[in-house]
C-alpha positions as CSV (number, residue, x, y, z in Angstrom):
1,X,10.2,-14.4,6.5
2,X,7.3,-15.1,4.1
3,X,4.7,-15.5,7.1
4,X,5.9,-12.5,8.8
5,X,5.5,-10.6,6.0
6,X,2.4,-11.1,4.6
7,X,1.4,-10.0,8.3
8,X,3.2,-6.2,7.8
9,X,1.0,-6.8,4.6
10,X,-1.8,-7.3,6.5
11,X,-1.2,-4.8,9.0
12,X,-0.6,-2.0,6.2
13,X,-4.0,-2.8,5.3
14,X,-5.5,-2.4,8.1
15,X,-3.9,1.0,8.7
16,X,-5.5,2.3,5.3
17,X,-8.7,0.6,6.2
18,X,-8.8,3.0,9.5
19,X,-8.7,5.9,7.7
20,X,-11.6,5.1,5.4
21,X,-9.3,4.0,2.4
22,X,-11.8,2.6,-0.5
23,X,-10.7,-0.3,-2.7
24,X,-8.4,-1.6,-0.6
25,X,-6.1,-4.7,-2.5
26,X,-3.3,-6.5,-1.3
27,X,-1.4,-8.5,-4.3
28,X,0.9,-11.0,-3.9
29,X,4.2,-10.3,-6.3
30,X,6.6,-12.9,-5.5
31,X,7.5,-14.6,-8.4
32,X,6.5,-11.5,-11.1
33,X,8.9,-9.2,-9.5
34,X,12.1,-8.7,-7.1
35,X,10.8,-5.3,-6.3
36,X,8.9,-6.6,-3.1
37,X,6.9,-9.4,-2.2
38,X,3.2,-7.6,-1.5
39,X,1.7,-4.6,-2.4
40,X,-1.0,-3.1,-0.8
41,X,-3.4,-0.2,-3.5
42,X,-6.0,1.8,-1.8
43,X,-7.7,4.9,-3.0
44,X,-8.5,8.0,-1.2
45,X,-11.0,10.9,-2.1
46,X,-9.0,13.3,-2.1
47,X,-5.4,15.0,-1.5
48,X,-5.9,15.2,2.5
49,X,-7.2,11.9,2.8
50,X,-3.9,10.4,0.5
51,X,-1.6,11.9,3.1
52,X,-3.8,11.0,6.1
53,X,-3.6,7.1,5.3
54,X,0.3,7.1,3.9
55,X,1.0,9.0,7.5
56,X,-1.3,6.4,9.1
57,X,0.6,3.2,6.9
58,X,3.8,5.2,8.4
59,X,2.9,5.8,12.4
60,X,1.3,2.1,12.5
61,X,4.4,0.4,10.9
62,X,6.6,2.4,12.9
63,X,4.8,1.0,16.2
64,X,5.5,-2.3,15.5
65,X,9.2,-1.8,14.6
66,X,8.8,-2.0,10.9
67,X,10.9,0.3,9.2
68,X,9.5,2.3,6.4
69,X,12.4,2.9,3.7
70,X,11.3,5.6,1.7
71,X,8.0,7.6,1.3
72,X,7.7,9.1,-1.7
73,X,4.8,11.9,-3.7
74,X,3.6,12.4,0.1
75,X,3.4,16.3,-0.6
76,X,1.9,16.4,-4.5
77,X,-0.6,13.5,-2.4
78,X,-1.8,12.2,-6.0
79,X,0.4,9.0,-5.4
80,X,2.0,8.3,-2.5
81,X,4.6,5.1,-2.6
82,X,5.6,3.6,0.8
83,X,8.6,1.6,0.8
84,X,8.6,-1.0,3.7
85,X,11.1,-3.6,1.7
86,X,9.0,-6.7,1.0
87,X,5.6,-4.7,1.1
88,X,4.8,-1.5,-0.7
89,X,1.8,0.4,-0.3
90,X,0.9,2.6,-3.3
91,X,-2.2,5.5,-1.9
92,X,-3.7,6.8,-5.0
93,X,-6.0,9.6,-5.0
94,X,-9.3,8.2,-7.4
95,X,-8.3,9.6,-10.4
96,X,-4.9,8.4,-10.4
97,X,-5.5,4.9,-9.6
98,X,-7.9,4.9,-12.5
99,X,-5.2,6.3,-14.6
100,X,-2.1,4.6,-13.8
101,X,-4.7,1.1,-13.3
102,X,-1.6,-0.9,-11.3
103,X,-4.7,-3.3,-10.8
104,X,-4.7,-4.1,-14.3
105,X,-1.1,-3.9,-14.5
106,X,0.0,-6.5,-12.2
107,X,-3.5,-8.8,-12.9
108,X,-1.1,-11.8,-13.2
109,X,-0.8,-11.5,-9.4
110,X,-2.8,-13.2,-6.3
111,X,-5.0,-10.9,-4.6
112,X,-4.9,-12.1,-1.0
113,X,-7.7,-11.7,1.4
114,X,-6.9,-8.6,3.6
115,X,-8.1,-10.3,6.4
């Protein structure tokens, strides 16, 4: 499963990236947490573009049969959390990811090429 799912990883990264997501990281968690196995942090400018690329991370792991488990701040669009199991995509509007600094947060972790 470890291959396969550093490609969803991949793949939710390259659904933010279409819709012009900035800062774009993919971390790899296994080992620092049982929560999931990637995450994926992007920032968007503002509360439209947040729900654009969570809808986007939603559609494009939906078209490959991925199932997304949960979606969750997609209305406030400050933070939007996508659950898809072993990855989670966290979409942060620019002030939030500067607030809640995840980045910092889970430093310990390998940041993976996206491609």
């Amino acid at each position: 499963m470890g291959e396969k799912t550093v490609e969803y990883a991949r793949l939710a990264a390259a659904a933010v990236a279409d819709k012009k997501a900035k800062d774009i990281v993919m971390l790899d968690i296994r080992g620092l947490s049982v929560i999931a196995d990637y995450f994926v942090l992007c920032s968007g400018n503002s509360t439209t573009q947040v729900q654009a690329i969570a809808k986007a991370v939603k559609e494009k792991m939906g078209q490959k049969g991925i199932t997304v488990k949960g979606m969750e701040g997609y209305d406030e669009a400050k933070w939007v959390l996508i659950d898809c199991g072993d990855v989670v995509v966290h979409v942060f509007r620019e002030e939030e990811r500067e607030f809640y600094n995840l980045d910092r947060i889970w430093s310990d972790a390998h940041e993976l090429s996206i491609v």
